[in-house]
C-alpha positions in Angstrom: 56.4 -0.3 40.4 54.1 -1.2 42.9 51.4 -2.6 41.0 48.6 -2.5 43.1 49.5 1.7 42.7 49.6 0.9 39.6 45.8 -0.5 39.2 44.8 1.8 41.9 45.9 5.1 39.4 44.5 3.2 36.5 41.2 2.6 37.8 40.5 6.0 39.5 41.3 7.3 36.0 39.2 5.3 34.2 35.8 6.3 36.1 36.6 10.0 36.1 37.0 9.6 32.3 34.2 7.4 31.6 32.0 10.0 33.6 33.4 13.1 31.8 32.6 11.5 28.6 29.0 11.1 29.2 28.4 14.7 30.5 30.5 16.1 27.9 28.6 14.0 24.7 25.5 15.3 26.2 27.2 18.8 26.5 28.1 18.7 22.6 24.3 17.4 21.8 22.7 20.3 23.4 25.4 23.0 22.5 27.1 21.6 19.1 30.2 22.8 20.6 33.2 21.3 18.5 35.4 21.2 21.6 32.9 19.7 23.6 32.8 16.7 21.3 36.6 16.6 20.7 37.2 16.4 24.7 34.2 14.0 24.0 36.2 11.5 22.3 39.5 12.3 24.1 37.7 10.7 27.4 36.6 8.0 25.7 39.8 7.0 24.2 41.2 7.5 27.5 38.9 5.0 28.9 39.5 3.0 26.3 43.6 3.4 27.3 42.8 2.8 30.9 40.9 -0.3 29.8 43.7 -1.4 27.9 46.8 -1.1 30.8 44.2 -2.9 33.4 44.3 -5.9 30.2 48.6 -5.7 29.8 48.7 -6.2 33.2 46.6 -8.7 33.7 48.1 -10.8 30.7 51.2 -10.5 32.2 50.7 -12.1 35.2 50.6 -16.0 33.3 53.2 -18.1 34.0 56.0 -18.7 31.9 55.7 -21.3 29.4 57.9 -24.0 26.9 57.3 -20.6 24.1 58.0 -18.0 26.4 60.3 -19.3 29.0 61.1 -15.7 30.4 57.3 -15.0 31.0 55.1 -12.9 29.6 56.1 -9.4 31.8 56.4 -7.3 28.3 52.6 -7.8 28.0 52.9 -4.7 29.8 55.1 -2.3 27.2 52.9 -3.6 24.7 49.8 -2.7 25.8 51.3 0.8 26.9 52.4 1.3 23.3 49.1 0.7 22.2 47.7 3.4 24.4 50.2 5.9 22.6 49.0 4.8 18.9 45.4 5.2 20.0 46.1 8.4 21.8 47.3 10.1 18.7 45.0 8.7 15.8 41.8 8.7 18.2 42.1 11.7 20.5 44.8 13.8 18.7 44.0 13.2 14.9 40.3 13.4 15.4 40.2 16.9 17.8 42.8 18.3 14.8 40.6 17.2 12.4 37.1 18.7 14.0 39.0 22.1 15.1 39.4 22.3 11.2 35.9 21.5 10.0 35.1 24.1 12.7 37.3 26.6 11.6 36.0 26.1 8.2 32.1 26.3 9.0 32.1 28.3 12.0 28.7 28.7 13.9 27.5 30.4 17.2 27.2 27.9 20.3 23.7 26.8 21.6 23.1 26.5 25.2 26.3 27.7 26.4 25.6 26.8 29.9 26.1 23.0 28.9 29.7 23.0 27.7 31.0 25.8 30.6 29.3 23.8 33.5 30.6 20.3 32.1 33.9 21.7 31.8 33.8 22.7 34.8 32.8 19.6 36.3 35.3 17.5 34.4 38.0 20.0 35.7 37.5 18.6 39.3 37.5 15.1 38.2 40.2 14.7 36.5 41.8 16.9 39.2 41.1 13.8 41.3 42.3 11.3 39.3 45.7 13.2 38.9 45.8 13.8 42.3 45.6 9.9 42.5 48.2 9.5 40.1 50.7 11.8 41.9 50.4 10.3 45.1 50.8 7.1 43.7 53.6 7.8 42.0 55.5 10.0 44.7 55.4 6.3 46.9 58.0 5.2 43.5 59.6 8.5 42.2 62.2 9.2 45.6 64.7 12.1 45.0 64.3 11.9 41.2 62.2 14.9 39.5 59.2 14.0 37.5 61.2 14.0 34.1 63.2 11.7 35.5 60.6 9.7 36.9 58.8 9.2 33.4 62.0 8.7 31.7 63.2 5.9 33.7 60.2 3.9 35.2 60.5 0.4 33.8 57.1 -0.1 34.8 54.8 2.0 32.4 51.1 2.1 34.2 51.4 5.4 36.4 53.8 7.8 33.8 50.8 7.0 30.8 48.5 8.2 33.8 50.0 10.9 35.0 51.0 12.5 31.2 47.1 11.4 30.3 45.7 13.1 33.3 47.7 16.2 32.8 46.8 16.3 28.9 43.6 16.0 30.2 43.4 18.9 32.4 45.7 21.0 30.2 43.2 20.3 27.2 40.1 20.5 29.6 41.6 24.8 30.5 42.4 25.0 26.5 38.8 23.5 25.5 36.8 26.3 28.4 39.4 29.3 26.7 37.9 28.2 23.4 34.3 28.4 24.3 34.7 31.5 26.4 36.0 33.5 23.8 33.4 31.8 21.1 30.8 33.3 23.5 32.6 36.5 24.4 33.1 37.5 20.7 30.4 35.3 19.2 32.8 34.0 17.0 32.6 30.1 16.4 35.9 29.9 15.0 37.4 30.5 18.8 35.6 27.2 19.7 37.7 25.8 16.6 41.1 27.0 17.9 40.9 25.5 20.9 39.9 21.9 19.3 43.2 22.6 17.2 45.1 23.7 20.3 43.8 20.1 22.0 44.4 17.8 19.1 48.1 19.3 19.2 48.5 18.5 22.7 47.8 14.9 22.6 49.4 14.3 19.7 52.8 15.5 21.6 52.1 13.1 24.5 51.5 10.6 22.4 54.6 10.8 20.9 56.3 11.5 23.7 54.6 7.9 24.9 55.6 6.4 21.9 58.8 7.2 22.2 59.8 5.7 25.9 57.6 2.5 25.9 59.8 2.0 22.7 62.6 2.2 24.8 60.9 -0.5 26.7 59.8 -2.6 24.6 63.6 -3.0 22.9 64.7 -4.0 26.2 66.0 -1.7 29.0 69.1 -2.6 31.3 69.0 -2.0 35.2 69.9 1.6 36.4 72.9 2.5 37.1 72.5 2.0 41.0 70.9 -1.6 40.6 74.1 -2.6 38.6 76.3 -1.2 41.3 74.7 -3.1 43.6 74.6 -6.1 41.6 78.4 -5.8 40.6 79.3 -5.4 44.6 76.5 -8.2 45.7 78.4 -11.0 43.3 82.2 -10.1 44.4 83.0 -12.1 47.7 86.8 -11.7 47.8 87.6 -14.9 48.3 86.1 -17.0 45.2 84.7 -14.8 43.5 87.0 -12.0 42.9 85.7 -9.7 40.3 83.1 -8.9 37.8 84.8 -9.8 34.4 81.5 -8.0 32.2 78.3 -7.9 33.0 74.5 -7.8 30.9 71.2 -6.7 32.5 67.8 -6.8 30.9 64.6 -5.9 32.0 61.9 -9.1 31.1 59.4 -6.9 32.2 59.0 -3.9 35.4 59.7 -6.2 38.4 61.6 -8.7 36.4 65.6 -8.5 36.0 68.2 -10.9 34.2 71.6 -11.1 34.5 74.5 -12.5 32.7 78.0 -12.1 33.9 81.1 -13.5 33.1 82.9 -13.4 36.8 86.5 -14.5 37.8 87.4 -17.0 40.1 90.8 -18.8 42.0 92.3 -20.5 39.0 93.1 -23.6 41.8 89.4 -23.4 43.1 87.6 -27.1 42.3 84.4 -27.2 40.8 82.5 -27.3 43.6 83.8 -24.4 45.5 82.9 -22.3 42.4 79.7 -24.2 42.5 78.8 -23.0 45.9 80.1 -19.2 44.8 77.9 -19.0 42.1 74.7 -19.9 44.2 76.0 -17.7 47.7 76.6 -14.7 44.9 73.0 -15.5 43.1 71.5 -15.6 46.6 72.9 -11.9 47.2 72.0 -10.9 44.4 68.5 -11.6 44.9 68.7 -10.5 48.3 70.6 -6.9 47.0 68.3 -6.3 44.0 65.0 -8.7 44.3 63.7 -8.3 40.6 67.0 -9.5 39.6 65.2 -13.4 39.0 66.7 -14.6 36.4 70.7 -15.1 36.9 73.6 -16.9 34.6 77.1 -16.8 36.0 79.5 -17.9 34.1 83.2 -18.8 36.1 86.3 -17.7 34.4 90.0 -16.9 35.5 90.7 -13.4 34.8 93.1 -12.3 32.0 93.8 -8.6 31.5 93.7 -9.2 27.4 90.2 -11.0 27.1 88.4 -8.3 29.7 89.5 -6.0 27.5 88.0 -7.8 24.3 85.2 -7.8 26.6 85.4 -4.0 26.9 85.6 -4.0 23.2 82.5 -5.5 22.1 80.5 -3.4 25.0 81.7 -0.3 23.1 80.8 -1.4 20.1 76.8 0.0 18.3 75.4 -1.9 21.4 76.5 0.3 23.9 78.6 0.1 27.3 78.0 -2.9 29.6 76.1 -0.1 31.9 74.6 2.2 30.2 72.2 4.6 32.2 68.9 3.7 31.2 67.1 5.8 29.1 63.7 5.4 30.2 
């Protein structure tokens, strides 16, 4: 992911939210619209979200140390898996929670102007900011379809934008349904549903969230067509004949290792092989360029331990390869 995209998405985000949040607060002072102060609080823990990917990716950016001798490019799942768990208990839990209470003590809106014109108004921002988001993401996403996209980006920062935006703008149309038909029927309890209908919403997207910066944070392998070009980058033909099995492992979104047990001339000397292993490392690099950190290990090739190899890759860890499920 490009990460200045990345910031660009996150900070467009963050001031459409932090301005919706104001006008809708004072929208739910003037109005006592429970929707109004659910989407309230939504914005502000979207902020609050936006605040903390800006923080991941900043922490990730220190240098590796004697501790952490891979770096500190995870800084970025964790922070990302944050945003989930405060998505669902802050945004989700509490707009369940009020669309309850208002359910339960239903009462007329005050000065409906406030929460129809706010909504309104926050409509078009965060149009904007997922407007942002898209573009920035269609620079990354190529032929793959946005499922896809937010499945399999090893770099989390614009799919928590682009599913916070459109929970945003999904909850914004649910939250304006509610008060319309509060006002058109005078029934409070409308204003209520809609709360309900929002708190629902985030919780799935939290989860949803949850569930792939998991993914991430257990440690994702390359995709399939950055081990194919790994695999063809190492084999030369001459010292370096195949690719006996192979491990990759994202440290963090623009940071790849690899481990690969390769076969070599069985008469080659030690320093041939020596000068293999760094002419296939260099094309490596050159082939897949977060691919940083790199352990070859030489070997002469025997049909019976490849296919011990091939054993333990099928065993509860998975194939060598696996497409990646994020």
């Amino acid at each position: 992911m490009s990460a200045s995209g990345g910031t660009k998405a996150i900070v467009a985000a963050l001031a459409a939210n932090l301005a919706i949040a104001v006008s809708k607060f004072v929208a739910f002072a003037f109005s006592g619209s429970s929707s109004m102060l659910a989407e309230g609080v939504h914005s502000l823990a979207d902020s609050g979200n936006q605040a903390l990917l800006l923080v991941g990716g900043k922490k990730a950016q220190r240098e590796a140390t004697p501790q952490h001798p891979f770096g500190y490019g995870r800084e970025r799942y964790i922070y990302a898996f944050l945003v989930s768990i405060v998505l669902f208990s802050v945004g989700g839990m509490f707009a369940i929670y009020e669309g309850y209470e208002k359910i339960k003590h239903p009462h007329e809106l005050e000065h409906w102007y406030w929460p129809v014109g706010v909504l309104v108004f926050a409509i078009i921002a965060e149009t904007f900011s997922f407007r942002t988001a898209i573009k920035e993401s269609n620079l990354l996403r190529g032929e793959k379809s946005w499922t896809e996209f937010v499945r399999r980006a090893k770099a989390p920062e614009l799919p928590v934008v682009l599913l916070e935006d459109l929970g945003a703008l999904v909850g914004l149309i649910l939250a304006l349904a509610g008060v319309s038909l509060a006002l058109i029927t005078g029934d409070g309890v409308w204003d209520g549903i809609g709360t309900i209908c929002i708190g629902i919403l985030l919780v799935l997207i939290a989860l949803v969230l949850a569930a792939e910066t998991k993914s991430l944070l257990l440690g994702e392998s390359a995709g399939l067509e950055e081990v194919q070009k790994i695999e063809a980058a190492i084999v030369d033909g001459d010292t370096v004949t195949r690719v006996i099995h192979m491990r990759t492992l994202h440290l963090g979104p623009e940071e790849l290792l690899v481990a690969a047990k390769i076969a070599v001339q069985h008469d080659d000397t030690a320093t041939e092989i020596a000068r293999a292993i760094d002419a296939a490392e260099a094309r490596i690099r050159h082939a897949v360029p977060t691919a940083r950190v790199i352990y070859l290990e030489p070997d002469v090739y025997s049909e019976a331990e490849a296919a011990k190899g091939a054993d333990r890759e099928a065993t509860p860890g998975g194939p060598a390869h696996p497409p990646a499920d994020h």
